[in-house]
N, CA, C and O atoms as CSV, one atom per row, in Angstrom:
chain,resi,resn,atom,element,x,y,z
A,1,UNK,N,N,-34.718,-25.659,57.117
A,1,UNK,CA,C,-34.416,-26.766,58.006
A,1,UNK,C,C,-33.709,-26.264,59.255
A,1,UNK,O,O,-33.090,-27.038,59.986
A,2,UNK,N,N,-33.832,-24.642,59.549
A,2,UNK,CA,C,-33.075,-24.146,60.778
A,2,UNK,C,C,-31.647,-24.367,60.613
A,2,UNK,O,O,-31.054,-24.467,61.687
A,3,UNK,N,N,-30.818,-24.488,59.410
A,3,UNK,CA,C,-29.353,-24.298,59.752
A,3,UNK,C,C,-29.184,-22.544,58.853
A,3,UNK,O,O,-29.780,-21.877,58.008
A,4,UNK,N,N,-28.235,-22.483,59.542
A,4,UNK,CA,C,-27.483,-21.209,59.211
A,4,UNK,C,C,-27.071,-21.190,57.960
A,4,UNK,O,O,-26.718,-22.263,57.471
A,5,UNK,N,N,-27.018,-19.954,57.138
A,5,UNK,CA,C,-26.948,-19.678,55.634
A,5,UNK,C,C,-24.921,-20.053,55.607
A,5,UNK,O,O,-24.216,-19.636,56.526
A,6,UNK,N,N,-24.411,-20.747,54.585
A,6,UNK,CA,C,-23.162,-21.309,54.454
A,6,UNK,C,C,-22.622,-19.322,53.704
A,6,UNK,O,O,-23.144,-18.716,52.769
A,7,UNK,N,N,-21.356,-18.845,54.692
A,7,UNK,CA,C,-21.036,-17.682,54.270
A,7,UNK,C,C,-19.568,-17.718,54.104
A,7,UNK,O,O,-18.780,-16.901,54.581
A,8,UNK,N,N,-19.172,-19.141,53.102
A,8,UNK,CA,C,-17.852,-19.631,52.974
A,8,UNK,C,C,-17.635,-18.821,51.231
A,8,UNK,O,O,-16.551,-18.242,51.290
A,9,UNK,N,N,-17.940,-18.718,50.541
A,9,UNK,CA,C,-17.954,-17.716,48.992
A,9,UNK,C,C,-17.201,-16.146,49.896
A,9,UNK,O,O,-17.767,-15.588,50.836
A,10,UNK,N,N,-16.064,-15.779,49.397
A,10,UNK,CA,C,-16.042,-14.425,49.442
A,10,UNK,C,C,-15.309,-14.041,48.030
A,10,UNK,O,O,-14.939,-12.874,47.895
A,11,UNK,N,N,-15.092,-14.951,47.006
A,11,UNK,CA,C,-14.736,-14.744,45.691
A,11,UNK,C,C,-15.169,-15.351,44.964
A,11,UNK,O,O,-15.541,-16.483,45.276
A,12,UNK,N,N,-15.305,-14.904,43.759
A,12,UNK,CA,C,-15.842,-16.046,42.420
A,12,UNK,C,C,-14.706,-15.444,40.980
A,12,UNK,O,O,-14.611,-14.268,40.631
A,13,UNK,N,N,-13.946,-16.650,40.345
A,13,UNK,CA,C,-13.502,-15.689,39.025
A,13,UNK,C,C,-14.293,-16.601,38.238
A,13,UNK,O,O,-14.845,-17.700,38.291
A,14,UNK,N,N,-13.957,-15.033,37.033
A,14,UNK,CA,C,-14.706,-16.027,36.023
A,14,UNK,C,C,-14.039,-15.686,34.562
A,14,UNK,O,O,-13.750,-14.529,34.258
A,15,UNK,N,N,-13.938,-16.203,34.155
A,15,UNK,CA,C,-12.163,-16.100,32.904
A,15,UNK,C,C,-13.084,-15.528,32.003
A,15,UNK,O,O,-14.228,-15.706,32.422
A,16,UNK,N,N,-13.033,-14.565,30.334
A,16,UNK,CA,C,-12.793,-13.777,29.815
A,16,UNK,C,C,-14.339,-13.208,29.606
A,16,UNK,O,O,-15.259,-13.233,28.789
A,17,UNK,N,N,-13.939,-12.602,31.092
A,17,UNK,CA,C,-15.247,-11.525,30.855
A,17,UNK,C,C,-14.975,-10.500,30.535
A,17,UNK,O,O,-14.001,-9.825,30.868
A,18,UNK,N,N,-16.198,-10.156,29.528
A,18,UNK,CA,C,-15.473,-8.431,28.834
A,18,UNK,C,C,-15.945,-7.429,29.988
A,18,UNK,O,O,-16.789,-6.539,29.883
A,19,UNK,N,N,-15.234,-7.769,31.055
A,19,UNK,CA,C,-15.186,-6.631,32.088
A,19,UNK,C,C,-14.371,-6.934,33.253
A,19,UNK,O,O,-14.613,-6.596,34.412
A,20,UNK,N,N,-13.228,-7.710,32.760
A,20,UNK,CA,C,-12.627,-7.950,34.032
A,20,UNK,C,C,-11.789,-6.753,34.583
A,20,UNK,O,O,-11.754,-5.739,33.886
A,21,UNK,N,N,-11.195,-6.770,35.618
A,21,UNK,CA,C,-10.797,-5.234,35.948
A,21,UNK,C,C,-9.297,-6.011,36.143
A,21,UNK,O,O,-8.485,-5.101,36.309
A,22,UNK,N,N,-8.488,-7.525,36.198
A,22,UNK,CA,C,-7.324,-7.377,36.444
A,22,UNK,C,C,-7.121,-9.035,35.502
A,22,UNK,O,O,-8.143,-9.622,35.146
A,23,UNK,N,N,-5.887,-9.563,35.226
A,23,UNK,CA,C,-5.091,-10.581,34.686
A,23,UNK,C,C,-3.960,-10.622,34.918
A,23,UNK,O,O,-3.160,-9.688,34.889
A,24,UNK,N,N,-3.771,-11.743,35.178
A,24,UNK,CA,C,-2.055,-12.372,35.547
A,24,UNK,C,C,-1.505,-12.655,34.101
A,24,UNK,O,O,-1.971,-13.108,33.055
A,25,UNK,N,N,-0.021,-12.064,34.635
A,25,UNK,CA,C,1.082,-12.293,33.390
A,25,UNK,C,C,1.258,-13.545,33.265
A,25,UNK,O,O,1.646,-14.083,34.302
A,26,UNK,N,N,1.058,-14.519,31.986
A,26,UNK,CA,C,1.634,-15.731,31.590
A,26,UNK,C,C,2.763,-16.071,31.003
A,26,UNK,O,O,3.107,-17.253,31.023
A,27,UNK,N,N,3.564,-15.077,30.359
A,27,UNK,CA,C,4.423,-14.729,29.657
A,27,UNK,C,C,5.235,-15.823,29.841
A,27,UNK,O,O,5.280,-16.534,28.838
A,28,UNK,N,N,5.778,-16.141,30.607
A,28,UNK,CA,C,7.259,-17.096,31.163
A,28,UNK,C,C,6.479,-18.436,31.183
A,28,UNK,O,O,7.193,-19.325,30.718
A,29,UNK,N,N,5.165,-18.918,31.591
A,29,UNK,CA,C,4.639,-19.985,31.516
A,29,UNK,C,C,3.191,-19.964,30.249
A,29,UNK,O,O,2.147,-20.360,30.766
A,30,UNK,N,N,3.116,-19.741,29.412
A,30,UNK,CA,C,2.304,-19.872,28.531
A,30,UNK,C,C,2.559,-21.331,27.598
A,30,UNK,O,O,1.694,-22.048,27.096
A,31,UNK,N,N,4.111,-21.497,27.558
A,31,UNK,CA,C,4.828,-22.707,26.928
A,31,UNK,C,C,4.192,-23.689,27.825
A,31,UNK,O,O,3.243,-24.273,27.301
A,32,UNK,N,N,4.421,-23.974,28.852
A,32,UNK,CA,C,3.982,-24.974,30.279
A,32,UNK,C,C,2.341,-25.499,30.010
A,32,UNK,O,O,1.758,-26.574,30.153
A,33,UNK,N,N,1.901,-23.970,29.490
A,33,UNK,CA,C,0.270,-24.484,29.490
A,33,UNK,C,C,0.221,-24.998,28.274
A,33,UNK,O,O,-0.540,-25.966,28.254
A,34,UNK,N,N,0.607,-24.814,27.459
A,34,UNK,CA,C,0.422,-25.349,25.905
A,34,UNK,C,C,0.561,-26.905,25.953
A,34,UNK,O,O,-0.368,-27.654,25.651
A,35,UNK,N,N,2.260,-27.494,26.509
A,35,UNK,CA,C,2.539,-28.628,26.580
A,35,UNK,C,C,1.832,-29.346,27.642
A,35,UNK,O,O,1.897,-30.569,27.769
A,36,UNK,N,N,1.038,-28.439,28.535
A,36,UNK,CA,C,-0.142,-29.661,29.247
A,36,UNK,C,C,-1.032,-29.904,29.018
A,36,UNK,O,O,-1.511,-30.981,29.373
A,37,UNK,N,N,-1.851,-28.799,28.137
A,37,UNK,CA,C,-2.898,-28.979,27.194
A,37,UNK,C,C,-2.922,-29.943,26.030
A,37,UNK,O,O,-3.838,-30.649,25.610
A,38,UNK,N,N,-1.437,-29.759,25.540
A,38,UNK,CA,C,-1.275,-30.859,24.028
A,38,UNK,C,C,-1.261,-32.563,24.780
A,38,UNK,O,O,-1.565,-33.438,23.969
A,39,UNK,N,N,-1.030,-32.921,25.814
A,39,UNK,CA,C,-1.209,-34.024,26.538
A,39,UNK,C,C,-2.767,-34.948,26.814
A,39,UNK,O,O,-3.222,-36.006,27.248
A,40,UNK,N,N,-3.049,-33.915,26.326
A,40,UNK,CA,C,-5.319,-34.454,26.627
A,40,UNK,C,C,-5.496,-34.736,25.185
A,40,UNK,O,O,-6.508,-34.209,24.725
A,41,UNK,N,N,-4.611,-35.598,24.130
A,41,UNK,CA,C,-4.870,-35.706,23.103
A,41,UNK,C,C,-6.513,-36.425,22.561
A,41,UNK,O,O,-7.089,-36.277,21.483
A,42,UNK,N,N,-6.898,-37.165,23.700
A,42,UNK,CA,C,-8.334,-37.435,23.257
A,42,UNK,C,C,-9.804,-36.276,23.305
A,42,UNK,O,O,-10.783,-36.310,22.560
A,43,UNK,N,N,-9.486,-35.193,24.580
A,43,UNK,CA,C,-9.897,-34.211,24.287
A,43,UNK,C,C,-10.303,-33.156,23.111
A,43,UNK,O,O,-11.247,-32.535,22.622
A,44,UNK,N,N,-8.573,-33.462,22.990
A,44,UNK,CA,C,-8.454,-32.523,21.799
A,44,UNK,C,C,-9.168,-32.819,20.188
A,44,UNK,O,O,-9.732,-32.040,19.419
A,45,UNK,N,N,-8.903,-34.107,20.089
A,45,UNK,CA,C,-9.268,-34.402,19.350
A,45,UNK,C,C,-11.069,-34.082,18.747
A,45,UNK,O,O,-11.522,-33.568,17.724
A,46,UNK,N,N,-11.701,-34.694,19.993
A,46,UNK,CA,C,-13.134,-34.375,19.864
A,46,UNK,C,C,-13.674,-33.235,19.725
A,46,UNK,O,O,-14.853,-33.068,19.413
A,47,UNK,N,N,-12.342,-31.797,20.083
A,47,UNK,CA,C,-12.308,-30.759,20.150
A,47,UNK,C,C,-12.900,-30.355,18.502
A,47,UNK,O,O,-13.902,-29.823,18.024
A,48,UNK,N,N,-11.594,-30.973,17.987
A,48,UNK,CA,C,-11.560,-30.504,16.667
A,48,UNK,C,C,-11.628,-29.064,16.218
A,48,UNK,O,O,-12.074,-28.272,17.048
A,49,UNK,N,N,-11.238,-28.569,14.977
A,49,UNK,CA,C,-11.524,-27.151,14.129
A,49,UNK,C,C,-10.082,-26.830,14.784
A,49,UNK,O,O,-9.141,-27.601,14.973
A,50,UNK,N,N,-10.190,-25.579,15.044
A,50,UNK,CA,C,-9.344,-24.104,15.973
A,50,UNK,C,C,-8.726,-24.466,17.105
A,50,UNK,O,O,-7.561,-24.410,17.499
A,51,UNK,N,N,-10.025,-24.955,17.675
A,51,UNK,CA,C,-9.528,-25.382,19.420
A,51,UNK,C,C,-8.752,-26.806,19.286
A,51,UNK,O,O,-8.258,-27.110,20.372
A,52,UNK,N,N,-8.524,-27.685,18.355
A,52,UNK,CA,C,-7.726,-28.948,18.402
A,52,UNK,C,C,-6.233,-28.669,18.748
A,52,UNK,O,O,-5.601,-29.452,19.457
A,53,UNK,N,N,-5.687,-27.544,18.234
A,53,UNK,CA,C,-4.265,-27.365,18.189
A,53,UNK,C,C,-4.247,-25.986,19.268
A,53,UNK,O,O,-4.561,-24.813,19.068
A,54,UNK,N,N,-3.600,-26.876,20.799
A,54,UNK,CA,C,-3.579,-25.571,21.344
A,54,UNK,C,C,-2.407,-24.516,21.260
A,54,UNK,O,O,-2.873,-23.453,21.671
A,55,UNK,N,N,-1.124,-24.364,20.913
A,55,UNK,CA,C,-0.557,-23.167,20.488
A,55,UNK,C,C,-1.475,-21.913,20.454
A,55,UNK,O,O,-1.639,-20.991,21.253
A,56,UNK,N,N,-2.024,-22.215,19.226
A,56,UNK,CA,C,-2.707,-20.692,18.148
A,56,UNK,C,C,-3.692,-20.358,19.407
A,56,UNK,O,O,-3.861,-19.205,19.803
A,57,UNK,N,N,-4.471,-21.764,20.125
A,57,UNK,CA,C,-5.661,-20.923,20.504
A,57,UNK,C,C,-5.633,-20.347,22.208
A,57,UNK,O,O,-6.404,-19.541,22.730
A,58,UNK,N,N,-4.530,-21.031,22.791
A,58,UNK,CA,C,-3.869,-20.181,24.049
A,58,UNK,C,C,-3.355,-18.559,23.762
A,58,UNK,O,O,-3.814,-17.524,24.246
A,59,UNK,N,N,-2.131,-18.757,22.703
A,59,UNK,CA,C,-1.616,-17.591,22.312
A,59,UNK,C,C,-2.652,-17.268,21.973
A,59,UNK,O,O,-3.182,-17.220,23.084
A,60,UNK,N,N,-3.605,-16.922,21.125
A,60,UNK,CA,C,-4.215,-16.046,20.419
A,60,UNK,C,C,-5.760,-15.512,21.966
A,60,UNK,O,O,-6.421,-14.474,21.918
A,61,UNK,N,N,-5.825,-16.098,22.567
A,61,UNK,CA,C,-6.797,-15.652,24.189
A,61,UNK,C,C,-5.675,-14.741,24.672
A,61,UNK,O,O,-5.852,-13.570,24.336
A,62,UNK,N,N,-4.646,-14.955,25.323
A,62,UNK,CA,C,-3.739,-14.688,25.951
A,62,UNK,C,C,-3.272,-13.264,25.105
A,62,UNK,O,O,-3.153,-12.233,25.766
A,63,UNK,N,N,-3.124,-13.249,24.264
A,63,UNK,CA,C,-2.689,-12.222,23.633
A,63,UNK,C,C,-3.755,-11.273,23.777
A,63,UNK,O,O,-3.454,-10.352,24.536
A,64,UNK,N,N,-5.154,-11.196,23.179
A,64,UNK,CA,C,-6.248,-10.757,23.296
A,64,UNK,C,C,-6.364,-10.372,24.730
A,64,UNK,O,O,-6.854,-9.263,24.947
A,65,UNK,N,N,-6.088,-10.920,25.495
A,65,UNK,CA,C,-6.245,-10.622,26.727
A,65,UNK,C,C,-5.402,-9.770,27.450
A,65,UNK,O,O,-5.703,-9.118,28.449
A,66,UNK,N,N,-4.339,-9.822,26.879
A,66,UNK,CA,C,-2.955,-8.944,27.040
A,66,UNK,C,C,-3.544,-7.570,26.763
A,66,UNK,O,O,-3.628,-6.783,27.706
A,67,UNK,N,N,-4.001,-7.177,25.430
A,67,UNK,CA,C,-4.277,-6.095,24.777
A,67,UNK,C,C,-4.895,-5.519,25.712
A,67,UNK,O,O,-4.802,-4.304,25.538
A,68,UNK,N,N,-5.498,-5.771,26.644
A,68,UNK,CA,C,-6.262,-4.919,27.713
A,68,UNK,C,C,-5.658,-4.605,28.442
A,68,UNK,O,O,-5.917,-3.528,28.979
A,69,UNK,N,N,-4.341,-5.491,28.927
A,69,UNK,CA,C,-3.970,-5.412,30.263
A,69,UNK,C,C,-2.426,-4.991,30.379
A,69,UNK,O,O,-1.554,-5.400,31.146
A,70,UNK,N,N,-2.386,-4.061,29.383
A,70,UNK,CA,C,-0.180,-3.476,29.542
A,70,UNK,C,C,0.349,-4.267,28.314
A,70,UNK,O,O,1.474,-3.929,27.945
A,71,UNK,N,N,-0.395,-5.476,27.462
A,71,UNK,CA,C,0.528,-6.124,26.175
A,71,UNK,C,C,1.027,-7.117,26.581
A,71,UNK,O,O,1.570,-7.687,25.634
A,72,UNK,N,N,1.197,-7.879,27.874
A,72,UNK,CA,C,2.021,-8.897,27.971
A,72,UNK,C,C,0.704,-10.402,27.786
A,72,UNK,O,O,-0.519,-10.514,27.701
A,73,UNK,N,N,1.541,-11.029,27.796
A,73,UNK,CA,C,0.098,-12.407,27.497
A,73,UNK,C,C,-0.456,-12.612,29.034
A,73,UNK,O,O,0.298,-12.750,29.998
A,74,UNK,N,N,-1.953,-12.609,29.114
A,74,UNK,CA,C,-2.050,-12.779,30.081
A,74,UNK,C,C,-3.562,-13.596,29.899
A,74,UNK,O,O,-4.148,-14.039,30.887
């Protein structure tokens, strides 16, 4: 249609790829995400299994994710 190609993208993330090359420390706010996550109780619910109760399944990404990156939760 003659307009110019849109060259606004100069990043894309994309969360737990088994090849990321960097992760931010959550350590001090991992609590913060838990208690905003436990707030979507209808979510969660439909969630059901593992993913219903987020504690285990933040910590347990975060941790996993740590292991790559120095040990801290990230």
């Amino acid at each position: 249609a003659g307009l110019a190609p849109w060259d606004g993208v100069r990043w894309v993330a994309v969360a737990a790829s088994p090849e990321a090359t960097h992760a931010a420390d959550i350590t001090d706010t991992l609590d913060r995400a838990v208690d905003s996550l436990r707030e979507h109780r209808a979510y969660l619910a439909a969630l059901g299994g593992t993913m219903a109760e987020p504690e285990p399944f933040l910590r347990g990404m975060a941790e996993s994710t740590g292991e790559r990156f120095g040990g801290r939760l990230a």
